[in-house]
N, C-alpha and C positions, 0 to 999 in steps of 0.2 A: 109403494105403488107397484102393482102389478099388471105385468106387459102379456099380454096374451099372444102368445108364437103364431095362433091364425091371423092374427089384425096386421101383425109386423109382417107374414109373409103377402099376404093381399096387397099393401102398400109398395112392397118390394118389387111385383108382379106390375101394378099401375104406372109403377115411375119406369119399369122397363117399358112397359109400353108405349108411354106416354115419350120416352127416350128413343124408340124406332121408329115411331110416328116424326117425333122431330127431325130424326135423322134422313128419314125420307123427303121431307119437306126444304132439307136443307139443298138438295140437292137443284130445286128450282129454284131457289134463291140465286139472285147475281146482281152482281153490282158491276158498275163501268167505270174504271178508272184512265182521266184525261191529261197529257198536257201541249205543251204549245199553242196552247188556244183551239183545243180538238183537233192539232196536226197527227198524235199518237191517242190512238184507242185502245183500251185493252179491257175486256170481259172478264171474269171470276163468278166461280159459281162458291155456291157455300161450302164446298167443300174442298177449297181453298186449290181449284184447277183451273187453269187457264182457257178459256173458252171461245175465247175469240180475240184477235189481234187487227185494227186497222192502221195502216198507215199510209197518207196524204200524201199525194207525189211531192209535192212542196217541198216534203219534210226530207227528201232524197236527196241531200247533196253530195256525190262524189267525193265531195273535197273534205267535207266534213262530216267523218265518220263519227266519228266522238261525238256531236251535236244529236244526234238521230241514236246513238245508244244511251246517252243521259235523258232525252225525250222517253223510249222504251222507260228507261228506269223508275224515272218519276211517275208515267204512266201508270205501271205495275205496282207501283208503292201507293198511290193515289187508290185504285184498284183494293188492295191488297186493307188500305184503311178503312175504305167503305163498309167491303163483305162482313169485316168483322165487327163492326158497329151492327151488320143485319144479325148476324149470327147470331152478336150479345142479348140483344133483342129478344132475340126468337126463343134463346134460351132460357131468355127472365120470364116469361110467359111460361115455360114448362114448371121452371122453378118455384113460381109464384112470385114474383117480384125481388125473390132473393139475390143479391149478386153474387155470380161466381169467383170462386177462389183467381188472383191471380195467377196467368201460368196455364189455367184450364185453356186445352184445343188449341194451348200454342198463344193465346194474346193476354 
């Protein structure tokens, strides 16, 4: 079987494209990650940056700093599992429905 060097670089050339198309796309992707009952907000874009941060005065106790940094945490983790269920997504569409290697972009 013979592989013709034009066919393999034209596909080479689509998948990049079709690879900076995604990659721009990712960028408007965001997911919200919650907890305390939406006392900690926290925003991610696809390109795993933090983009927004709420926090409920509720969630502000003086006395309990600990309480309001494990809220952040779960928040961010919460956050953090969403975006890349989008990402996987978005990616399998570039792919074709193929799944990516474990470990790709980090999940």
């Amino acid at each position: 079987m013979n592989i013709n060097p034009m066919d393999l670089f034209k596909n080479l050339q689509n998948i990049q494209s079709k690879l900076g198309e995604t990659q721009e796309k990712l960028k408007t992707i965001t997911a919200v990650g919650t907890s305390g009952g939406d006392m900690v907000r926290i925003e991610v874009n696809g390109q795993l940056e933090v983009i927004g941060v709420t926090i409920s005065p509720e969630a502000v106790d003086p006395d309990d700093i600990a309480m309001l940094q494990d809220l952040i945490l779960a928040a961010f983790t919460d956050a953090m599992v969403k975006i890349k269920d989008k990402i996987r997504d978005e990616m399998s569409s570039l792919t074709g429905g193929m799944d990516l290697p474990p470990g790709l972009m980090g999940m």
